[in-house]
N, C-alpha and C positions, 0 to 999 in steps of 0.2 A: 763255247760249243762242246768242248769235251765231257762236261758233265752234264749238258742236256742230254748229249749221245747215249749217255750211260742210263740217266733216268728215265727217256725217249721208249729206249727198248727195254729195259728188266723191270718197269714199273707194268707193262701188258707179259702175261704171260704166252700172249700168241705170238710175242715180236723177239722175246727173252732168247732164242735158238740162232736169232740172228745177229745177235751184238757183237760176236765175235768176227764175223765176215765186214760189220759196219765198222766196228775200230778201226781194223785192217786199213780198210778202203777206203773211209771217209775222212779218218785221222791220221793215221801214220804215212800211208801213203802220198797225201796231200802234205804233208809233211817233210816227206823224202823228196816228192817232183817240183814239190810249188805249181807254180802257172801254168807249167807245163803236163799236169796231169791228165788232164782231159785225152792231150794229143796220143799219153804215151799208153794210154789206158787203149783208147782205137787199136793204136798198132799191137797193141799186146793181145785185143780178142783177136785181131786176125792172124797171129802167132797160134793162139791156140785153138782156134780153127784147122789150121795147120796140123795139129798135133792130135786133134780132137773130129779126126773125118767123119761127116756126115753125109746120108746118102740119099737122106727123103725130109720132107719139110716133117713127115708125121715124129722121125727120129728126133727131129729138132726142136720141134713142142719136148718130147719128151727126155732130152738132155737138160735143154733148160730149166725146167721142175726140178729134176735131178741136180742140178747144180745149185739148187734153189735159186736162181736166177728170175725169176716169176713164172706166171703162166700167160706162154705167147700164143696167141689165136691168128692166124692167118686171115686178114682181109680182105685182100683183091692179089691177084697174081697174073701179072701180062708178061710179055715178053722183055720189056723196057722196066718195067717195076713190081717188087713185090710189097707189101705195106701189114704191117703186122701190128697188132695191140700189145701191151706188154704190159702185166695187171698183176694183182694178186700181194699179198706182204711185207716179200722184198722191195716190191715198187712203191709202195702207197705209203711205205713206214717211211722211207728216205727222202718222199714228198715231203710228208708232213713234217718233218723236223727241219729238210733243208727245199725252200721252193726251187731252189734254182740247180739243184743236183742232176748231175747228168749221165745219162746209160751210155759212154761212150765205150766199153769195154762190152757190152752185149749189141750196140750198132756195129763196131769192128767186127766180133765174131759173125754176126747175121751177113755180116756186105761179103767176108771170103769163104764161109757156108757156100753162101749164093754164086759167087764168082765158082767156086769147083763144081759144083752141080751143074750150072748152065756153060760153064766154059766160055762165058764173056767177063770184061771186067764190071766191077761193081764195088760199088758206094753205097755207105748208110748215113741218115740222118736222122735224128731224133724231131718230131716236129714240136711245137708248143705243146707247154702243159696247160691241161685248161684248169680254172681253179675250182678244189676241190676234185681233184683229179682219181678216177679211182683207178689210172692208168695211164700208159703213153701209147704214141706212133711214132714205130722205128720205118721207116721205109727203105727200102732195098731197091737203087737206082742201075740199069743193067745196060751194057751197052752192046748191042747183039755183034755190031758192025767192028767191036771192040777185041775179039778172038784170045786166050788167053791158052787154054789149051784144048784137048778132047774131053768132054764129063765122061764118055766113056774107058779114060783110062785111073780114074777116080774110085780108090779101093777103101770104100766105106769101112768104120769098125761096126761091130757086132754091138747093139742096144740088148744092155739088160732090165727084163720088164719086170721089175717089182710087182 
């Protein structure tokens, strides 16, 4: 696996920018957690959620680029869910090298994003990758009945727009 990682990304010079974030995350870190990776990758986006206040889903399209994280497109938004695409580089290079690789560290962020905004709790889940995938579905599960606190006491940082 390590040396396909390496050849995966620096043999495409579109993918060559992100090898360093995939060592990271795909090698060492799985490395560090074991089995437990997945869980602590969740808990750790909604840490930096946390850390990393948003104020509007528009901010959060454009954090995620920013973070190169992909490009997330907003699908449906109700009160109980919101369901998002999640496409682009970052997503499609970590497909193809590993099917079974999973965005639990951008569903954590998107579920406590969603949770301070709405002020209920919330969950994410990644659904099936379909094959050939040029993207995922993160869904953002919301529980209105659920109260967590005010979104109005929720003091967004300032987006810088490139």
């Amino acid at each position: 696996m390590n040396n396909q990682i390496y050849k995966h990304y620096l043999s495409d010079p579109e993918t060559a920018p992100l090898f360093g974030k995939a060592f990271f995350r795909d090698v060492i870190l799985k490395d560090l957690l074991g089995a437990d990776a997945g869980n602590i990758a969740y808990w750790e986006g909604k840490q930096l959620a946390r850390r990393f206040t948003l104020g509007s889903i528009a901010n959060l399209i454009t954090f995620f680029q920013q973070a190169e994280l992909g490009n997330l497109t907003l699908q449906k938004q109700s009160a109980k869910e919101w369901r998002f695409r999640l496409s682009g580089k970052p997503v499609t290079s970590r497909i193809a090298l590993q099917p079974d690789a999973t965005f639990s560290l951008e569903a954590g962020f998107l579920a406590q994003t969603a949770q301070q905004m709405v002020g209920s709790v919330a969950e994410a889940e990644m659904g099936e990758k379909p094959k050939h995938a040029e993207g995922i579905i993160l869904t953002v599960h919301l529980d209105p009945k659920d109260a967590v606190s005010d979104p109005q006491e929720l003091d967004p940082m300032t987006i810088i727009d490139n």
